[in-house]
N, C-alpha and C positions, 0 to 999 in steps of 0.2 A: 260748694259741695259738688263733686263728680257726681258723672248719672254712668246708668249700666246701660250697655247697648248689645242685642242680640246680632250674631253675624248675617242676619236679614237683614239688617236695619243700615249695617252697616254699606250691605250692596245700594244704599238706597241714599245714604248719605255721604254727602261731597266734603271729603277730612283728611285729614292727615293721618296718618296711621304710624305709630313709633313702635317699634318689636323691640321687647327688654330681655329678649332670650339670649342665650349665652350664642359665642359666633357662630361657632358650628353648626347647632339647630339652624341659627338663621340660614348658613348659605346651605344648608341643607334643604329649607323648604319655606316661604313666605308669604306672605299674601303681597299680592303684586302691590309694587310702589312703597310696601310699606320700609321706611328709614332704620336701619339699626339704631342703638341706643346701647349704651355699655358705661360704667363709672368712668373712661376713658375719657370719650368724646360727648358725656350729656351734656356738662357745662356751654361749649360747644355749640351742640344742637338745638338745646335752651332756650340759647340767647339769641340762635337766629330764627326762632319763630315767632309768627305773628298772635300776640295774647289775644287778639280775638278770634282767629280761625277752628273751628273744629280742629279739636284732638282725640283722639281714639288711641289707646295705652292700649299693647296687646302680648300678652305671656303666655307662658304653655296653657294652663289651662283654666284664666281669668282670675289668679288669687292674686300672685303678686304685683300685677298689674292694679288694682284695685289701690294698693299704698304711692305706686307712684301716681297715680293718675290722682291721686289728694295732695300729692308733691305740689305737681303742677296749677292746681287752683291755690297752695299757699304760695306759690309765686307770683298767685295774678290773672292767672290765665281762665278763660270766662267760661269758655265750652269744653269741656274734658268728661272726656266717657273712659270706661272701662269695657275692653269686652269680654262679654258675656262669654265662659265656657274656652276662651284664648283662640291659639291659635290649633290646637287640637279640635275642638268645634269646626273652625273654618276648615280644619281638613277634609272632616270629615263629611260638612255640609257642602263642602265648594272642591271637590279631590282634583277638578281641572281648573281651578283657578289659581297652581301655586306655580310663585316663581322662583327661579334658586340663583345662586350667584356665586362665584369660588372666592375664596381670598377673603 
C-alpha cells in the first residue's frame, strides 16, 4: 500500500519524485529534480528505478497520483508515496522552489 506524503515532508525526505502531469504543465513549472513520466516513457522510467528507493508520485493536485503511486507498489516497489495536495500545494507552499524546463 502507498502512503500520502505532505509537501513538508517531502522537503524532508530523500526520494525521487516522478510528475504525471501532462508536458507542458511540466516544463511550465516543477518541483526541482522531479522526473517526467508520460504513457510514453513510464515503461522506461519503471524499469530503471530502484524498487527500494523512495518514490513520491506527484500530479496536479494529488488525486491522480494516488492510482499510480498503487501502480507502482503492484509492481514491487516497497516505498511509494502520493503527494498530498500535488504539485499545486508545492506551488503554493514552496512558490521559490520550482523549476521549469522547455521542450
Amino acid at each position: 500500500m502507498f502512503k500520502h506524503l505532505s509537501v513538508n515532508e517531502l522537503v524532508q525526505l530523500k526520494a525521487r519524485v516522478l510528475d504525471i502531469r501532462d508536458g507542458q504543465s511540466y516544463s511550465s513549472g516543477h518541483i526541482p529534480d522531479a522526473q517526467w513520466v508520460n504513457n510514453e516513457n513510464a515503461a522506461q522510467v519503471f524499469g530503471g528505478l530502484d524498487k527500494n528507493e523512495a518514490i513520491v508520485v506527484c500530479c496536479y493536485h494529488g488525486n491522480s497520483s494516488q492510482s499510480a503511486a498503487a501502480y507502482l507498489v503492484e509492481q514491487g516497489f516497497v516505498e511509494v508515496y502520493s503527494l498530498d495536495g500535488g504539485f499545486e500545494h508545492w506551488r503554493q507552499t514552496f512558490p521559490e522552489q520550482i523549476s521549469t524546463s522547455q521542450g
